[in-house]
N, C-alpha and C positions, 0 to 999 in steps of 0.2 A: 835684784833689789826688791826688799818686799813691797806689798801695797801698803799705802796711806789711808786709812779709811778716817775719817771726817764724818761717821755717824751723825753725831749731834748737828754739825752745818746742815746736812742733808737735812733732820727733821725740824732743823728751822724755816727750811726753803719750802717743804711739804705744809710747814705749819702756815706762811704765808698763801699758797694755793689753797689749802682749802678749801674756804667761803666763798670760792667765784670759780673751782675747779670745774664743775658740771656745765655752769655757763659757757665756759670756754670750747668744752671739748665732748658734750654729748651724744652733738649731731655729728662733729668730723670724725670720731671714731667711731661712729653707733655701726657700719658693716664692719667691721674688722671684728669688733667686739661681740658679734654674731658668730660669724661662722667661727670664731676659737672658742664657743663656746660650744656653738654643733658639733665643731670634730672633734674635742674633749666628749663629750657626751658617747660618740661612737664608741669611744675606746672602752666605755664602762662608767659604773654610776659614781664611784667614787672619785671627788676631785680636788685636784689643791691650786688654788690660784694665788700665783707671785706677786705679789705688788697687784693686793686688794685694791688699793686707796678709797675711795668715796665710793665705792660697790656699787661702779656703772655696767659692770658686766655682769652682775648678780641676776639679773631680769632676764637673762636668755640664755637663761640655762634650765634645761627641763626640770618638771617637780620631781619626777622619779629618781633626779642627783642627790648627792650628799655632797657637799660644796665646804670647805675649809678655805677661809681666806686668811693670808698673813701678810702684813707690809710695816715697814721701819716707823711710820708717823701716826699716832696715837688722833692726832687732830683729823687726819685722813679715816682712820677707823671707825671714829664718831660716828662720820659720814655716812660708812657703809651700815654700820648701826642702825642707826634711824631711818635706813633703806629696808632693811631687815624687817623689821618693827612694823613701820609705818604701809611696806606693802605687803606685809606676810608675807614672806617668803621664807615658809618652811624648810624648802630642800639648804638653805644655808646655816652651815653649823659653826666650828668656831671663827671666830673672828679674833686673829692675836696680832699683839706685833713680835716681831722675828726678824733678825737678820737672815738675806736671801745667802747671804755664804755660809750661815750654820743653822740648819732645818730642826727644828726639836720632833724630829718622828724618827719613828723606827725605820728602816731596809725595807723598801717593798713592798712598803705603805697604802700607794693611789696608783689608779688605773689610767689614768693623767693629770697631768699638770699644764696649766694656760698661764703665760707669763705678757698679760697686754703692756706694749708699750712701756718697760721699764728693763730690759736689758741690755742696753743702751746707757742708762743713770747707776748702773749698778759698779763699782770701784773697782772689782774684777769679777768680769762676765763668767772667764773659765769654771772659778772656785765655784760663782751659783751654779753652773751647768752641773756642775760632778756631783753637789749635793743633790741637787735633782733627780740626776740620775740614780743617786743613793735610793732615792726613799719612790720611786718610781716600780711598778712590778713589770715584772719580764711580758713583752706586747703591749705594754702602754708608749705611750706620747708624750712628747715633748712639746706644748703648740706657742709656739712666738708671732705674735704678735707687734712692729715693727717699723719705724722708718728707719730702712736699711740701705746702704747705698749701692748701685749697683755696681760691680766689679769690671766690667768693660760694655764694649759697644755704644750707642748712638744714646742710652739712655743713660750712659756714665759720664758721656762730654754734656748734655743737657743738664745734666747734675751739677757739674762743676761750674758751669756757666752763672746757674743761680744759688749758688753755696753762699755769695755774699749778703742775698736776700734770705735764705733760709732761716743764716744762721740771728738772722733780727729776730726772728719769731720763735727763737729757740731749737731750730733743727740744724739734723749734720748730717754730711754724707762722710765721715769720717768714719763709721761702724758699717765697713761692707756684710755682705751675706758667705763671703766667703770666711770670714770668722768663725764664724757654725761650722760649715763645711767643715773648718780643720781641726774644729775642737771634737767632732763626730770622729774624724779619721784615726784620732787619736784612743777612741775607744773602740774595741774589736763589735762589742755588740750596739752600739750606737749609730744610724745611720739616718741621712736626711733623704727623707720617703718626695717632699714636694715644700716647694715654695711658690706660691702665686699670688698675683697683685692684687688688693684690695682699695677699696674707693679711701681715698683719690687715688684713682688709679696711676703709677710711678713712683706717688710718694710711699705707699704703705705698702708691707707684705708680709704675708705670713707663712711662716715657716713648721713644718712639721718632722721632728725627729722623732723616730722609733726605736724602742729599745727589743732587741730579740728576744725569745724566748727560749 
């Protein structure tokens, strides 16, 4: 069956976050949105980031990057906009909207890609993945950024216990990490290099797939 994309609902639901997005979420994402921004940077200076929105990850990304941002809501881009603007921050170039399943770049593009906290919202994760992987060059990164659920053990039944409190706040443990896992397996030169937990530590994690060279 194919996917249902619901575009427009989405950038209605973006357009409502907006004006209270940063309040909400600066401080509990500010380490995650760190280090996907240092291990991007590792990879090389050219970067594309998945679901810009209010360009809270723009600030911790070195000057020496070239930073491309793209996400579906126009209201969210303003955002990263007048981040741009307002802090100077040179190293970031364009700023578009885009759907995450059809990339307008050439093959082999960027030296990584950082996708905070929106692979999860995205209608099929796969599709974004392979474009990524499209426009990715051989030895770059993947970095996800994530509340991911965990797949078994002590922290998979702690998970499910508070799934009905999660899901008040808008979270799910319904988007395991093993989802990557099999969407890598499925690519010969795609492989998931590390996943480690960022604060809060249980709920968040980031993930990093490499693409060979």
């Amino acid at each position: 069956m194919a996917v249902q994309y619901d575009l427009e609902g989405q950038k209605r639901a973006y357009a409502k976050w907006a004006p209270i997005y940063d309040k909400v979420y600066v401080k509990l994402l500010a380490d995650a949105q760190r280090k996907a921004a240092t291990a991007a940077a590792a990879c090389g200076s050219d970067i594309l980031e998945v679901g810009v929105g209010t360009g809270l990850v723009l600030p911790y990304y070195p000057p020496h990057c070239r930073v491309t941002g793209i996400d579906l809501s126009f209201d969210m881009l303003e955002k990263a906009m007048e981040k741009k603007v307002d802090r100077k921050l040179s190293h970031v170039g364009l700023l578009a909207s885009m759907d995450a399943c059809a990339l307008g770049f050439p093959d082999a593009r960027f030296d990584a890609i950082t996708v905070p906290f929106v692979i999860t919202l995205v209608p099929n994760p796969e599709k974004a993945l392979d474009e990524m992987r499209r426009v990715l060059k051989p030895g770059g990164e993947i970095i996800i950024a994530s509340k991911l659920g965990a797949d078994a053990g002590p922290t998979m039944h702690v998970e499910s216990m508070l799934a009905p409190m999660m899901k008040k706040v808008g979270w799910s443990i319904a988007f395991k990490a093993s989802r990557l896992r099999n969407w890598a397996a499925t690519h010969p030169d795609m492989s998931v290099i590390d996943i480690s937990p960022v604060f809060p530590v249980g709920f968040f994690k980031m993930v990093r797939i490499k693409k060979a060279r």
